[in-house]
N, C-alpha and C positions, 0 to 999 in steps of 0.2 A: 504494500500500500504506500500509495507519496502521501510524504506529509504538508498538510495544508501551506500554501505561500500567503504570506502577509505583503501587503508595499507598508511600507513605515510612511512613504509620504503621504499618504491620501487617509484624511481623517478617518474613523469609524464612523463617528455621528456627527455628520456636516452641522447639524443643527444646534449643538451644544457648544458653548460661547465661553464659558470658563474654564479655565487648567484642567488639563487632564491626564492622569499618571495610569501609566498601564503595563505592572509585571510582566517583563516576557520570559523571563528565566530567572529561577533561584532556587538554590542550594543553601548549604551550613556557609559555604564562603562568597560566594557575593548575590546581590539583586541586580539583574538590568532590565530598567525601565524605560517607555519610550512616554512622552511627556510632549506636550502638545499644548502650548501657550498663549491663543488663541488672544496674542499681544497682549497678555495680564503680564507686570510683572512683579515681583514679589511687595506685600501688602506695605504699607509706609510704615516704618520702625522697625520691620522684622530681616531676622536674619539668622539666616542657617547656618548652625554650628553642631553638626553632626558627628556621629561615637567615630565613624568611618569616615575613609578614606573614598573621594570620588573622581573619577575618568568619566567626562563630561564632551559629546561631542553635539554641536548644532549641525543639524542636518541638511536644514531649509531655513531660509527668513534671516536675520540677524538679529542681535541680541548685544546688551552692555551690560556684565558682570560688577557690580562692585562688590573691593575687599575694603577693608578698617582702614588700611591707607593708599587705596589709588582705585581706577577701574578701568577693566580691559573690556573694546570694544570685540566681539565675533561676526562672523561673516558663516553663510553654508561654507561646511568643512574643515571649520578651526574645532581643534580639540586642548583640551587641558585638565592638567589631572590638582585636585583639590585636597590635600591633607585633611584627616580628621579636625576636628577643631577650630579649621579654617574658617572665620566666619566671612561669610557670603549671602548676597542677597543678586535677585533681576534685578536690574536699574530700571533698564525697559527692553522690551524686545516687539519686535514686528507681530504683526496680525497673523502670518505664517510661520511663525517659528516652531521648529519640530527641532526637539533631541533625542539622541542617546544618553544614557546613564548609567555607569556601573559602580555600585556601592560595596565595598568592600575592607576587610581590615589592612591596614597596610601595613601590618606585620609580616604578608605574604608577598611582599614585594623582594624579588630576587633581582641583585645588581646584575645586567648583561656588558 
């Protein structure tokens, strides 16, 4: 039997308007989420400062990251990886912005 194909770019539910998170894999050691930003970006004051470590890729749309001191704009196909603790927020991001997200501890991180 083949297994079902997804397109990550093409919404689920055109009609839904707010952020939307959606497990596509996980295990004991990481989540990856595909997250759909439907140009919300993270609410005024808050900020994510998560147990794990995150590899973060924009897919579609762009997007401006801010950290406690500076913020980096994205473009489809910049990626970067986020340290646990690192706090982070959306600044803003486009009407089309699609990521990837992998959540993991980065205790697991082996030097190449």
């Amino acid at each position: 039997m083949t297994p079902p194909i997804e397109n990550l770019l093409i919404p689920r539910n055109p009609s839904v308007t707010e952020e939307e998170f959606h497990t596509l894999l996980k295990t004991a050691q990481f989540r990856l989420e595909h997250i759909i930003s439907h140009g919300e970006p993270s609410p005024q004051g808050f900020w994510y400062d998560q147990p794990d470590a995150e590899w973060v890729m924009l897919l579609q749309g762009t997007a401006t990251l801010q950290f406690e001191n500076d913020t980096t704009p994205l473009a489809a196909g910049d990626a970067l990886f986020i340290p646990a603790h690192h706090k982070h927020r959306v600044e803003k991001c486009s009407l089309d912005a699609i990521w990837l997200a992998l959540h993991f501890n980065d205790a697991l991180i082996v030097e190449t």
